[in-house]
N, C-alpha and C positions, 0 to 999 in steps of 0.2 A: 697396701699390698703391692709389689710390683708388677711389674705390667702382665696380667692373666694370659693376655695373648698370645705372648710370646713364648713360655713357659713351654717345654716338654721331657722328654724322658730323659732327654743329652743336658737336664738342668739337674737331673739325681746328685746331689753331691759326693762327694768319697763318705763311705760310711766305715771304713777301717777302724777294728776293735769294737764294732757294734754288735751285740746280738739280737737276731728278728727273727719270729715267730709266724709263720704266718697261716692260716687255718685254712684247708680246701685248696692246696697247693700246687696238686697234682695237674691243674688243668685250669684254662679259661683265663680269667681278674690275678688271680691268686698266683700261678704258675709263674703269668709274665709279670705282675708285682714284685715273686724272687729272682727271676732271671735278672733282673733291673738291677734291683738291689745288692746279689751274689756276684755280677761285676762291678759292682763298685766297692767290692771288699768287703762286704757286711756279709757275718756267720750265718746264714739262713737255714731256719728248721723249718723242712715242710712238714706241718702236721696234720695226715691226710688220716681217713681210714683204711681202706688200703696201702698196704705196704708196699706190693708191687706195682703198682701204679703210682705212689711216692717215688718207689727208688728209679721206675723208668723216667721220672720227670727230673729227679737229679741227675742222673747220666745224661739229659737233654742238655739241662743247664750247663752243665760241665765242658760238658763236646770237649774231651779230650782234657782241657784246663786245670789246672791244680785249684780250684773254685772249694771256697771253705761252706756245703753245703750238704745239711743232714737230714734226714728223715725218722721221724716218730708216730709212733702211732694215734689215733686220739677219731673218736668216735663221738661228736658231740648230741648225738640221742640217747646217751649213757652216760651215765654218771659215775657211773664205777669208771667208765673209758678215762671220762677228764681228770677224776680223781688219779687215777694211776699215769697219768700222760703228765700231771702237775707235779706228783714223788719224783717220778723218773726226771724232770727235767731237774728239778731242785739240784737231786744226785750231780747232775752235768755238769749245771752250768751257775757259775757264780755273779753275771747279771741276764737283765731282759731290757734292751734298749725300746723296743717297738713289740708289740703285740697289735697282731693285725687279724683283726675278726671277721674274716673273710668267707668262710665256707656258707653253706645255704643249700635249700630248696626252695623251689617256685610252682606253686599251683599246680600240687601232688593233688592224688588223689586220698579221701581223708585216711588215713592211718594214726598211728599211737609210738610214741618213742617205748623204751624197756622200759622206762619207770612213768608210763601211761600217760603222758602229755601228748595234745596235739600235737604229730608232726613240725608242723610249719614252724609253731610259738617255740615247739621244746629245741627244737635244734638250732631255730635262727638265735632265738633272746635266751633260751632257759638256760642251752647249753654254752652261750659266748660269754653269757652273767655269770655263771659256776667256774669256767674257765681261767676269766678276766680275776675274779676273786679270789681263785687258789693261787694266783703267780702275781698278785697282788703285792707281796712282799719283797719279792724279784725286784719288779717293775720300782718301786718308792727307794729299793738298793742303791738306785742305778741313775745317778744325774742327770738330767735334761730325757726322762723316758715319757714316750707316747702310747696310747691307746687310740687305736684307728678300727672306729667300728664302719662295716660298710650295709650301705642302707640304700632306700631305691626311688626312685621318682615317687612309687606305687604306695609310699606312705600316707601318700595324700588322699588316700581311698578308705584309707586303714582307721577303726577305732577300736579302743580299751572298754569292752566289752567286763567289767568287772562281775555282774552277774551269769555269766555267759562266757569266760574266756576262753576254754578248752574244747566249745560249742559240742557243748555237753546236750545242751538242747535247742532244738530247731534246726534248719536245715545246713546242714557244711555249703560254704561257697567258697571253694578254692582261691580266689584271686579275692576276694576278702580278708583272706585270713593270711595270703601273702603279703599283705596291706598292712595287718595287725600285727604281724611280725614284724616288718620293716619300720613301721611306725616305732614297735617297745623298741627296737634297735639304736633311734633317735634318741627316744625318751632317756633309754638307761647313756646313752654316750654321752647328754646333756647335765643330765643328772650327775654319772661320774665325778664331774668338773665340778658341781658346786660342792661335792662330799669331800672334795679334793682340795676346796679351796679354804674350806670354814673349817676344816681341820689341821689348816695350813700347810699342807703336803705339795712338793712340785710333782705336779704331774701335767699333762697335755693327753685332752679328752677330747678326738675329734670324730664326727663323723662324715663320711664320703658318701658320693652316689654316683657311680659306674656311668650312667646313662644307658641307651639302648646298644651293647656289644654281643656279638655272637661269639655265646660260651655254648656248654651244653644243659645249661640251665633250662632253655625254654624247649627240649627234645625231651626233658626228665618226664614232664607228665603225662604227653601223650602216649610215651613208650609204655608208664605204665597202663596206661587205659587203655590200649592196643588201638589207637585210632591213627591211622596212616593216613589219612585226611589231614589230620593237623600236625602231625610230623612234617608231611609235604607243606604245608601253611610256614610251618617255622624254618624249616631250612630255604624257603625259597624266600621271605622276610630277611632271614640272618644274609642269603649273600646280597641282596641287593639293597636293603635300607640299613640296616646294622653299621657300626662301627666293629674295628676290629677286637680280639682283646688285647691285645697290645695297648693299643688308642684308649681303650675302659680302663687300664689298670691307673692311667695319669692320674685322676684323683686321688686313689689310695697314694700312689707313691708321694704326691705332694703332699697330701697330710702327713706322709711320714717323715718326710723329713724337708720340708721347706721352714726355713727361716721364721717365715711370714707369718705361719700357722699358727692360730693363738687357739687356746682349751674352749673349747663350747663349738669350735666353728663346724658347718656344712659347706665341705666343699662338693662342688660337683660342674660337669662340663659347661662349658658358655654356647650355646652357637646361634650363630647371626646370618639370619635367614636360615637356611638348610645345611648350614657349612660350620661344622663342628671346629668348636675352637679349647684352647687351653681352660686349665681347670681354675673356679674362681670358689669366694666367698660367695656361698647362697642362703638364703631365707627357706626356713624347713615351714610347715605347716605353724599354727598356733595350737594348734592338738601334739604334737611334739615340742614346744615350748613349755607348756603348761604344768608349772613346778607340784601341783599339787596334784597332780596324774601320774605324775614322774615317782613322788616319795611313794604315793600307795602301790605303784607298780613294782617298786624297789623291795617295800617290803613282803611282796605278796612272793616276788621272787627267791631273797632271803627263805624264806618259808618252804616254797616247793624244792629249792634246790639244796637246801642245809646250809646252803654256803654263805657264812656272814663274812660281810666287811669289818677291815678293822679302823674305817674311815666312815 
C-alpha cells in the first residue's frame, strides 16, 4: 500500500465516465464523499430519501458548476423504495462504477422498518443487501466496479444474534444493535468478495469505517427521545473531539477509488497518538471475519429481503 500517511482527498483521482451511487447523500460521510468525487468528473447519484434535501445538496455540490450530479429517490427501510430506486436506475443508466453504501442510523430508539425489521439491521444491512443485489448486474457490467460498504469502529461490540436478530425478545439495547448492524455490514462486504471471487466475477468488495466525525448521526437519537441533555452531550463532543466530515469521508473515497484497494479490505483512519492521520488497511474484528457467520447471515438475508444473488 503506499504510503497511508500521506494520502488525502487532493489523492481522488479523475473519475471521468464513471458512474457512482452513493446512499445518504444529502448530508454528513456521504454528501462530502460526492462533493469529492463530482469534481473530479464522476456522474454522481445522490440516493437520498428525501428529495428535497437530495436536490439542496446537489445545488451545494454544484455552486454554480456544470457538475454531472443527480438525485434519486430511495428509502432503504422499504423495499418497495429500493426495488423502484433499482428499475428506475436500470431505465438511466447503462453502468454502475462504485456503489457506496453509505446511508445509516445510530442508536435510535427501537422502532420497525415497513416490512417489520428492526430499524438499525433493516436499514443498515437489510436494506444495503437488497440494494447492492438488485444493481448487481450493473455493477459485474461495468469493469474494474467497486462495492464500498461503510461500517464503524462499533462493530466490535456488535454480535449475530441468530436466535434473537430482530430482538424479538429481551430487551432493545440501542448501541448494541448499532453494533449488530455494523458488524452484518462487515460480514456481508467480506462475504461479497469471496461470492465474487469463486464465481469468478471481477468485482472489489470493500469495507470502510469513517471513525469518530460530526455528521448528524449522533443528534438522530436523542432528537428522537426528546433528551436535550444528550443532544447538548453530542454537539458539544462533535465540535471539540470529532473529526470533520470532510476528514470522515477519506476512507470511503479511498476505497473507492485508490489503486491500492484490493476486495475483502477494511479501510479506516490511522491516528498516532491523538492526531488523526490518513486512511490505511485495518484488521476488522474476527466475528466479521468468520466465513461461516457470513454464509448463514447471507442467507437468512436472501430470505427476508427476496433478493437473491446471481453470484
Amino acid at each position: 500500500m503506499a504510503d497511508s500517511q500521506s494520502w488525502n482527498v487532493n489523492d481522488v483521482p479523475d473519475c471521468s465516465g464513471r458512474t457512482v451511487v452513493i446512499t445518504g447523500a444529502n448530508s454528513g460521510i456521504g454528501y462530502e464523499a460526492a462533493r469529492a468525487l463530482a469534481r473530479r468528473h464522476a456522474k454522481v447519484i445522490l440516493a437520498c430519501r428525501s428529495l428535497e434535501k437530495a436536490r439542496a445538496a446537489a445545488s451545494a455540490i454544484c455552486a454554480g458548476d456544470s457538475l454531472a450530479v443527480e438525485v434519486m429517490e430511495l428509502d432503504l427501510a422499504s423495499l418497495k423504495s429500493i426495488r423502484a430506486f433499482a428499475q428506475s436506475f436500470h431505465l438511466r443508466n447503462q453502468r454502475l462504477d462504485v456503489l457506496c453504501n453509505n446511508a445509516g442510523v445510530m442508536a435510535i430508539p427501537y422502532s420497525r422498518t415497513v416490512d417489520g425489521f428492526e430499524m438499525q439491521f433493516g436499514t443498515n444491512h437489510l436494506g444495503h443487501f437488497a440494494l447492492t443485489g438488485l444493481l448487481l448486474d450493473a455493477l459485474m457490467a461495468t469493469p474494474g466496479s467497486r462495492v464500498v460498504t461503510v461500517s464503524s469502529g462499533m462493530h466490535r461490540v456488535g454480535s449475530i444474534r441468530f436466535d434473537n436478530l430482530q430482538w424479538e425478545r429481551g430487551g432493545y439495547q440501542k448501541w448494541l444493535a448499532y453494533g449488530r448492524s455494523k458488524l452484518a455490514n462487515l460480514l456481508f462486504a467480506i462475504e461479497l468478495q469471496r461470492r465474487a471471487e469463486r464465481s469468478g466475477k471481477v468485482l472489489i468488495s470493500a469495507a470502510c469505517n469513517p471513525g469518530y466525525a460530526a455528521t448528524n448521526l449522533q443528534a438522530a437519537g436523542p432528537k428522537m427521545e426528546g433528551s436535550r441533555l444528550m443532544q447538548s452531550f453530542w454537539a458539544f463532543s462533535n465540535r471539540y473531539f470529532a473529526e470533520s466530515a470532510a476528514t470522515g469521508a477519506w476512507p470511503t473515497l479511498y476505497a473507492a477509488t485508490s489503486p491500492e484497494v484490493r476486495g475483502g479490505d477494511y479501510i479506516a483512519p490511522i491516528y498516532l497518538g491523538t492526531a488523526r492521520k490518513s486512511p490505511h488497511r485495518a484488521r476488522p474484528s474476527s466475528a466479521a471475519r468468520d466465513p461461516e457467520t457470513a454464509a448463514r447471515l447471507w442467507e437468512i438475508s436472501e430470505q427476508l429481503t427476496g433478493v437473491q444473488y446471481a453470484i
